[in-house]
C-alpha positions as CSV (number, residue, x, y, z in Angstrom):
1,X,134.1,114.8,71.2
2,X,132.6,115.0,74.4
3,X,129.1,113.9,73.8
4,X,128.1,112.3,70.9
5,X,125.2,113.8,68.8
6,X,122.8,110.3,69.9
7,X,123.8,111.2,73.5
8,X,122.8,115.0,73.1
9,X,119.2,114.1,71.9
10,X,118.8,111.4,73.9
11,X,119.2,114.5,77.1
12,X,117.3,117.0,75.4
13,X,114.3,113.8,74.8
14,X,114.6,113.1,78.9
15,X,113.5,116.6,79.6
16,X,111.4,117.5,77.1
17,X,109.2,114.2,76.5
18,X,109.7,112.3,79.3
19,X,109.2,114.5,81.8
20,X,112.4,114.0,83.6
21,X,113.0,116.6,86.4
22,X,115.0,117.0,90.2
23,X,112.1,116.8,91.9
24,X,113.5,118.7,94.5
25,X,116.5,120.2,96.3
26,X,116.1,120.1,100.1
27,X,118.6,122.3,102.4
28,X,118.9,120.2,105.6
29,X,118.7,123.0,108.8
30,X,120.3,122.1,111.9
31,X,118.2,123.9,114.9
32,X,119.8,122.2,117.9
33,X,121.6,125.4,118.6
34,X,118.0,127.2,118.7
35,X,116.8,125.5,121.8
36,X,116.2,127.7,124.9
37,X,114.2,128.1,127.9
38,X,112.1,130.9,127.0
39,X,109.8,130.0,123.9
40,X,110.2,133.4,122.0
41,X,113.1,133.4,121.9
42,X,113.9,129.8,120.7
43,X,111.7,130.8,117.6
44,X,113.7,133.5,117.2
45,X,116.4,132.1,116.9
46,X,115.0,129.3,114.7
47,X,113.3,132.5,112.2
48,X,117.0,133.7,112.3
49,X,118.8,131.0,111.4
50,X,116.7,129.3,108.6
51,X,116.4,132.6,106.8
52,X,120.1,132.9,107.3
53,X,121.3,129.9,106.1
54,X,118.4,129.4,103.2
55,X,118.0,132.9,102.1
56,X,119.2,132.5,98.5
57,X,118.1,128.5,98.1
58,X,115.4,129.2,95.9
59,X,117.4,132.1,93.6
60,X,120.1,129.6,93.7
61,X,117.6,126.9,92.4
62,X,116.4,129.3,89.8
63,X,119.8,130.1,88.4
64,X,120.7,126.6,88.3
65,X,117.8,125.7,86.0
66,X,118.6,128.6,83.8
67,X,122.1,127.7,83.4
68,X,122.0,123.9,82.8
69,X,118.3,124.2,81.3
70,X,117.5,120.9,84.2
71,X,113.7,121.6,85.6
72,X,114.0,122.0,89.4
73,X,110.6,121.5,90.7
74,X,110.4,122.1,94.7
75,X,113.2,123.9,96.5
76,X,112.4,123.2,100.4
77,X,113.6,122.8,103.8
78,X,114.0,120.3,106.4
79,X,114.8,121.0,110.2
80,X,115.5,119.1,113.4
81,X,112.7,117.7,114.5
82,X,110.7,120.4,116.4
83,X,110.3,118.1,119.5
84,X,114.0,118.2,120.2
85,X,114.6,122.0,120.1
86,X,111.0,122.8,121.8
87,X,111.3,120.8,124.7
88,X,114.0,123.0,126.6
89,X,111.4,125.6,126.5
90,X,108.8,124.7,128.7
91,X,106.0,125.5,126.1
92,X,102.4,123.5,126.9
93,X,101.8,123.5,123.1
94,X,103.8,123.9,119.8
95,X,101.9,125.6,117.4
96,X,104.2,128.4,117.4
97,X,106.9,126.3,116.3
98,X,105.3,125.5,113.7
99,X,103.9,128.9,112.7
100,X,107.2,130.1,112.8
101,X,108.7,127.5,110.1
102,X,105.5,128.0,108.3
103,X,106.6,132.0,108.4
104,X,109.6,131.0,107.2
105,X,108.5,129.4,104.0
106,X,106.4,131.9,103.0
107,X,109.2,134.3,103.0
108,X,111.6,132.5,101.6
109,X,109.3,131.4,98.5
110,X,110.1,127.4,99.0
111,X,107.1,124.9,98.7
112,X,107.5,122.9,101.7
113,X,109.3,123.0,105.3
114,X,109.9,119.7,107.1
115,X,110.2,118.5,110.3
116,X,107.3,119.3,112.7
117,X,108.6,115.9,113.7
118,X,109.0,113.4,116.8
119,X,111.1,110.6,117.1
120,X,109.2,107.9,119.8
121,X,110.5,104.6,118.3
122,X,111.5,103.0,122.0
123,X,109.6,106.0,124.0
124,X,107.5,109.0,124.3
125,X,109.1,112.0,126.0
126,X,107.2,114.9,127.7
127,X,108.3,117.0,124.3
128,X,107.7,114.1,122.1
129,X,103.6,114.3,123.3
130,X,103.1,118.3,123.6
131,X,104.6,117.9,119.8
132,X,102.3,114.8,118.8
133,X,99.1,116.6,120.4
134,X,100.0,120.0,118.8
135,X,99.6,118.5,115.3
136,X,96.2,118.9,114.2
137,X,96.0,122.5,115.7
138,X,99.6,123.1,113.8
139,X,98.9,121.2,110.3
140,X,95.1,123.2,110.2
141,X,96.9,126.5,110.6
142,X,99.5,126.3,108.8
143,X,100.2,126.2,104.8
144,X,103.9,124.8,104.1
145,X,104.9,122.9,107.2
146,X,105.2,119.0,107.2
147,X,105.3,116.7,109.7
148,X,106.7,113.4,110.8
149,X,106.8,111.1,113.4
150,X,108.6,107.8,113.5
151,X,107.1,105.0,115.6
152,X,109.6,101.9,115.0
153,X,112.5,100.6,114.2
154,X,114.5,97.3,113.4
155,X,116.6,97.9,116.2
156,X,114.0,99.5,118.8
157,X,110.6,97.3,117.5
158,X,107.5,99.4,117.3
159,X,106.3,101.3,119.6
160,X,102.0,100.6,120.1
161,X,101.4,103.0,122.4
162,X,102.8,105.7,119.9
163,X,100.8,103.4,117.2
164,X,97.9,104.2,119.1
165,X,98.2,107.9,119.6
166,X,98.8,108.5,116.1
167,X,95.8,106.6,115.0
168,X,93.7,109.1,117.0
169,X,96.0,112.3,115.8
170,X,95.3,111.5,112.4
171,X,91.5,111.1,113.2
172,X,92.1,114.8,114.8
173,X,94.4,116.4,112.2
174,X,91.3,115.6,109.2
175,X,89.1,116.6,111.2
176,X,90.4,119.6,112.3
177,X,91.0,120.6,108.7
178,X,88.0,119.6,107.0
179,X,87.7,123.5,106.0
180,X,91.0,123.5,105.0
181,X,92.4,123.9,101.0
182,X,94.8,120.8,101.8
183,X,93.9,118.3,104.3
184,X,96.5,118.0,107.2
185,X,97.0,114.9,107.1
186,X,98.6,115.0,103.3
187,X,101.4,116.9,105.3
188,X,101.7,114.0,107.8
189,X,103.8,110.6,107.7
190,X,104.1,108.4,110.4
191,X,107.4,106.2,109.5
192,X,109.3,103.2,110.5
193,X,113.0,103.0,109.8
194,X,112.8,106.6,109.3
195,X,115.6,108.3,107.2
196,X,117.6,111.3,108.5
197,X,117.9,112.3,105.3
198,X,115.3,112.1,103.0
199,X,114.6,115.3,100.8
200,X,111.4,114.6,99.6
201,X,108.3,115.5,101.6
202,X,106.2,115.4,103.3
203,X,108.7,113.0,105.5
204,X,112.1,115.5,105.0
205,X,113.7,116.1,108.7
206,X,117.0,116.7,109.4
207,X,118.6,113.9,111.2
208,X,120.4,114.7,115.0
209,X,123.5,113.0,113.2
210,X,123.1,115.0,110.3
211,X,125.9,118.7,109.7
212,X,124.6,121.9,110.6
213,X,123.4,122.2,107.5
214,X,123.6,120.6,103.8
215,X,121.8,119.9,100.4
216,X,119.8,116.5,99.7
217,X,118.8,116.5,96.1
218,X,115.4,114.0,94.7
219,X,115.6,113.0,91.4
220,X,112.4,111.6,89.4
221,X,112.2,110.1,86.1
222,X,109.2,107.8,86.1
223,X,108.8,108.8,82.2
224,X,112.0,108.2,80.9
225,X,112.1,105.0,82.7
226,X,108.6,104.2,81.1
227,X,110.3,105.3,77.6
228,X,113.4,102.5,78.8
229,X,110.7,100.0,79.1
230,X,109.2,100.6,75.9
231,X,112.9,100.5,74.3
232,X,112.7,96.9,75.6
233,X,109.2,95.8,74.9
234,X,108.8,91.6,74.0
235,X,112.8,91.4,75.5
236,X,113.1,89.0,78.3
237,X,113.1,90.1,82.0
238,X,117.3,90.9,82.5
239,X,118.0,92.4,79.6
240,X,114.5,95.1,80.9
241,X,116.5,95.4,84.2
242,X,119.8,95.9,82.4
243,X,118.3,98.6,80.3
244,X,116.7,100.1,83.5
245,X,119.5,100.4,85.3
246,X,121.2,102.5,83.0
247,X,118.7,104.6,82.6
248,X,119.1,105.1,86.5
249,X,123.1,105.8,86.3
250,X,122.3,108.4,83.4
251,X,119.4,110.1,85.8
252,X,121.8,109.9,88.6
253,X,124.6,111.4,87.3
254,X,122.2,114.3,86.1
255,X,121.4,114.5,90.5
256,X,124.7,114.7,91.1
257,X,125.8,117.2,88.8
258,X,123.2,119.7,90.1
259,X,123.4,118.8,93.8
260,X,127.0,119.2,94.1
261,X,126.8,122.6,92.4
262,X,123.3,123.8,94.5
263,X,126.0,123.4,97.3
264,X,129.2,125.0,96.1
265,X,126.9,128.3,95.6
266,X,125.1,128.1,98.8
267,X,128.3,127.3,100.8
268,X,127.0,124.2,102.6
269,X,128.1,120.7,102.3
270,X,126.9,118.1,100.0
271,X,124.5,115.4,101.5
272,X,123.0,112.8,99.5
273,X,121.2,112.3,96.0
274,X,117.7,110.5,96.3
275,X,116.9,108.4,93.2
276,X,113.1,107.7,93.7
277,X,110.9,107.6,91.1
278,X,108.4,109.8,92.8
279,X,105.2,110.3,89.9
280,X,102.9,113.1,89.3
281,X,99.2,113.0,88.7
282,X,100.5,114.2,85.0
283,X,99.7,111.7,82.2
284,X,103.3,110.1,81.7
285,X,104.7,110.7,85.1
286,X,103.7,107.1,86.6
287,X,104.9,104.2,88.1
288,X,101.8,102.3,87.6
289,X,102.4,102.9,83.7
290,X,105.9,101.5,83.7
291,X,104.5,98.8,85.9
292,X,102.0,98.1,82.8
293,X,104.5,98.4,80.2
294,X,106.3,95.6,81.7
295,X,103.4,93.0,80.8
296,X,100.8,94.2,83.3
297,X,97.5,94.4,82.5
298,X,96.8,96.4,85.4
299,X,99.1,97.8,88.5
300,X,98.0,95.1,91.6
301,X,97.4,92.0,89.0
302,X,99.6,89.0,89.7
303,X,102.9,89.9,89.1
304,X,102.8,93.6,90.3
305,X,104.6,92.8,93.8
306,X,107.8,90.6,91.7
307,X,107.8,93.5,88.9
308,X,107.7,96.4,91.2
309,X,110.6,94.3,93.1
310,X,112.9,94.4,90.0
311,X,112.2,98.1,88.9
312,X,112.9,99.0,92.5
313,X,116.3,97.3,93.1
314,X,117.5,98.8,89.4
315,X,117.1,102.2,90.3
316,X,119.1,101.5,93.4
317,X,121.5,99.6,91.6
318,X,121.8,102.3,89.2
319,X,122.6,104.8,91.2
320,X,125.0,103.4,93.4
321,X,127.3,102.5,90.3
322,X,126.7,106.6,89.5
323,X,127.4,108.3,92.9
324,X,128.5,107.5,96.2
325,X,126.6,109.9,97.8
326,X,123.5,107.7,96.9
327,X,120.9,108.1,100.1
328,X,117.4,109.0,101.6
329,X,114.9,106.5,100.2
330,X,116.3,105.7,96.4
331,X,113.1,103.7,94.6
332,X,109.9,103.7,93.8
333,X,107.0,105.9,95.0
334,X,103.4,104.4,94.5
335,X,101.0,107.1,96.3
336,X,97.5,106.5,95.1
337,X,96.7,110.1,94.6
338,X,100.0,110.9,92.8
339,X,99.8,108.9,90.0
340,X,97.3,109.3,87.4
341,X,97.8,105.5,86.4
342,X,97.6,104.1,90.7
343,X,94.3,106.5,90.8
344,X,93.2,104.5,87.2
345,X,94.2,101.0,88.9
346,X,91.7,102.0,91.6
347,X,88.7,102.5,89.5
348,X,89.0,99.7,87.6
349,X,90.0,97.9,90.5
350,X,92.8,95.9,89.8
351,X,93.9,97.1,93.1
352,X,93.2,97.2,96.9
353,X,94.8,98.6,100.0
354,X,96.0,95.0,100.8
355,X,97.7,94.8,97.7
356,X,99.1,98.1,98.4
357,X,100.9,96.5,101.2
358,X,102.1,93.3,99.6
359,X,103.3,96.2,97.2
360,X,105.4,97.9,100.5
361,X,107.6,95.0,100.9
362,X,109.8,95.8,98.1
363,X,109.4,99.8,97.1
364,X,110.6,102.5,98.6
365,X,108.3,103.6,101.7
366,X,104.9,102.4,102.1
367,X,100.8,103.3,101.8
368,X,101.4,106.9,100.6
369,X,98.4,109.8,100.0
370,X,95.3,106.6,100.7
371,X,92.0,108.5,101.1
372,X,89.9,106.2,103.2
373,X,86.6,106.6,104.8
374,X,86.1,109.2,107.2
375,X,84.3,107.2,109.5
376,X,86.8,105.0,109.7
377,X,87.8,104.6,113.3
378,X,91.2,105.5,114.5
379,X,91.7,101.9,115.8
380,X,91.7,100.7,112.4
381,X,94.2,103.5,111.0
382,X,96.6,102.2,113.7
383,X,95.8,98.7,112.6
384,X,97.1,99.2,109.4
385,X,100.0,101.6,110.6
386,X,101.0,98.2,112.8
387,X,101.1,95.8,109.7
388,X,103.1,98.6,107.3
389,X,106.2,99.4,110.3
390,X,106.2,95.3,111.3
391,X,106.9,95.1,107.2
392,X,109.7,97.6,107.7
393,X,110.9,96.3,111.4
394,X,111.0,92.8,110.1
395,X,112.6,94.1,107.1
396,X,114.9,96.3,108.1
397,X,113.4,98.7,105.5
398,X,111.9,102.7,105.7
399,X,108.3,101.7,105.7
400,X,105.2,104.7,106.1
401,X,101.8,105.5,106.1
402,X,100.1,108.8,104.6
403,X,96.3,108.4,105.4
404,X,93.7,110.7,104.8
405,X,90.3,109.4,106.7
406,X,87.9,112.1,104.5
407,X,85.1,113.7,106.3
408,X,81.7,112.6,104.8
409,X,83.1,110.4,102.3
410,X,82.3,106.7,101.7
411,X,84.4,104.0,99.5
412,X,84.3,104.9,95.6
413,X,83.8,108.8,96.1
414,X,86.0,111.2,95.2
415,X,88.4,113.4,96.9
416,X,90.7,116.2,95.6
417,X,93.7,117.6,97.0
418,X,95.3,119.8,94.4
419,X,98.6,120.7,93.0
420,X,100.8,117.9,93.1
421,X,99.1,116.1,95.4
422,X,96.5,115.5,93.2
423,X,93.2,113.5,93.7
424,X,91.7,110.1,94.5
425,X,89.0,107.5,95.2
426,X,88.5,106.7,98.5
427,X,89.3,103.5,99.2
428,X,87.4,100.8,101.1
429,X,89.0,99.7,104.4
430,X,88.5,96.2,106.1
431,X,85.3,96.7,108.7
432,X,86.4,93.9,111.0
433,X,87.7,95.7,114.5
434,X,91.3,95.2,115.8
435,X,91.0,97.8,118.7
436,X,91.7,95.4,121.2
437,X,95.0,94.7,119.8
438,X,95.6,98.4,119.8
439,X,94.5,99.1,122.4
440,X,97.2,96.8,124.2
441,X,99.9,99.1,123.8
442,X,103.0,98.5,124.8
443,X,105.5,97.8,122.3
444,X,106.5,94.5,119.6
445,X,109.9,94.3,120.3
446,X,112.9,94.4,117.9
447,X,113.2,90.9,115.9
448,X,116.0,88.9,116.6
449,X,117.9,90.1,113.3
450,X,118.3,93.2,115.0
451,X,121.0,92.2,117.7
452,X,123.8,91.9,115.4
453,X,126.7,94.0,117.5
């Protein structure tokens, strides 16, 4: 017998009562060969080629889910980052860039298209600026496209000045779409130790080292990994993170299964499977909950950091033993508005943005979908961009920052983005100033870990 009848129903209970899903399947797009001097025609060729290569992703999706009965939730795309293919072409601004990806996804039915995105870890290039200041025009106009810009590195240090700047674009981008059904800045990361292959938004780019084009595939199971932890209730500590990591290799192998096939059928290579328990604001689909379940009585009490550190390094452990095409970010998401039990930790206040951060050091990327106030000046954003990418520098870990400063709102009000992005309190920031540290610029360089050739 192939599967036993106890392995059979413990599948069919994944999908139907703990909520496990692929998240998403991302087609990486290669648009180096897109480049050229004259603007209209580079977006041309980018139209061109993404509908091309991408034309049957979401049928292919859909077939896939009919076939194997797995729920795949978000079929997207990810592209070089804009300011590498733009900057041949002379253009002052690149809102049309990113009107033509947004064109794109519209078309070809996905949810999200990635890589509106700049890479400035050591420098800021003529292209790398016209991209940066084209963002809130871009993100306000637009209704798919995502965007990225990665500021540090281990190797490189951060870069302040680029620190500084995006403090004031994000200022820009919620302003600019206050009117807006989704806030621009939910569509923006700034990163450190940014991935070349991450498939989940709104961070997805495809990497300059990356094939011409290929499938990344995000897994999520926050529920059935809640449900592993209940399995385990009153057991001691390693035998939890035993029973967690086989729940990981099970979920993984699930990834790999559909990824590898998502591929065949669209005739593009295989990239990488992202285990990352990445929650929904659905009652069941948090992180915070497995968090409690493992003897919290709230997510951000003592203990949160050292549990959240355990759960992390299971998945990852997990899912190496089940594929060796584990990549991306592989961990644990903790965005406030996300996750129906982070948004409940924030009202009753068993957490803070500073514990959010302590948090950073050992999940999977960093302050993810933080309403804050909208006065709240950019200074301060870049303040706290500067302590999340020195966390990931010193670390040598993917570390980002998803703010949204909301117009008119104060600490404890409530803000709503919709769909899966849900909605959130916004939370009180520090008032004390760091502007003339920001205002400094220059760049922290790399730590001396970093020089290991």
């Amino acid at each position: 017998m192939l599967f036993t009848p106890v392995e059979i129903q413990e599948t069919v209970n994944m999908f139907l009562r703990h909520k496990l899903d692929v998240r998403c399947i991302t087609m990486g797009i290669s648009l180096l060969d897109c480049a050229d001097s004259d603007s209209k025609k580079s977006n041309q060729r980018i139209y061109d080629k993404i509908m091309k290569k991408a034309g049957n992703l979401v049928k292919v999706g859909q077939d896939i889910e009919k076939e194997l009965g797995v729920p795949i939730i978000n079929k997207r795309v990810s592209v070089t980052p804009i300011a590498l293919v733009a900057g041949a072409s002379g253009a002052k601004s690149y809102v049309e860039y990113c009107k033509t990806l947004d064109k794109c996804a519209r078309e070809l039915g996905i949810n999200f298209i990635g890589g509106f995105s700049a890479l400035v870890q050591k420098g800021i290039t003529p292209a790398d600026r016209i991209l940066i200041d084209s963002i809130p025009e871009a993100l306000a106009t637009t209704d798919f496209v995502c965007s990225s810009v990665n500021v540090g590195s281990t190797k490189s240090g951060i870069n302040m000045d680029a620190v500084k700047l995006m403090g004031e674009t994000i200022k820009k981008t919620s302003e600019a779409s206050k009117d807006c059904a989704v806030n621009g800045c939910s569509k923006l990361v700034v990163f450190c130790n940014a991935p070349e292959d991450n498939p989940f938004m709104a961070g997805a780019f495809h990497g300059p080292g990356e094939a011409d084009s290929v499938i990344n595939v995000g897994v999520s199971g926050p529920g059935v990994i809640l449900a592993a932890a209940r399995d385990y209730k009153g057991k001691p500590i390693n035998e939890l993170a035993e029973g967690i990591k086989k729940m990981a290799f099970k979920i993984t192998r699930l990834g790999q299964l559909v990824g590898a096939e998502a591929a065949a059928r669209l005739g593009v290579d295989f990239g990488i499977l992202d285990l990352s328990l990445a929650p929904t604001p659905a009652v069941g689909d948090s992180v915070a909950r497995i968090l409690e379940e493992i003897g919290l009585e709230g997510a951000g009490c003592p203990g949160t950091t050292a549990a959240l550190a355990m759960l992390t390094d299971m998945v990852k452990k997990g899912g190496v033993m089940a594929s060796t095409s584990v990549g991306g970010l592989s961990g644990a998401f903790i965005p406030v508005s996300e996750d129906e039990g982070m948004i409940n930790a924030v009202k009753q206040g068993s957490i803070c943005l500073e514990k959010l951060e302590a948090m950073t050091t050992v999940c999977s990327v960093g302050l993810d979908m933080i309403a804050i106030p909208g006065d709240t000046p950019a200074t301060t954003i870049s303040g706290i961009m500067a302590d999340e990418f020195a966390i990931g520098m010193v670390n040598n870990k993917t570390t980002a920052v998803r703010l949204i400063p909301a117009p008119g709102k104060k600490a404890g009000d409530w803000i709503e983005f919709g769909g899966l992005l849900g909605g959130c309190p916004v939370m009180p920031v520090s008032k004390f100033s760091c502007a003339d540290f920001i205002n400094r610029g220059g760049r922290i360089p790399a730590p001396i870990h970093s020089f290991r050739n």
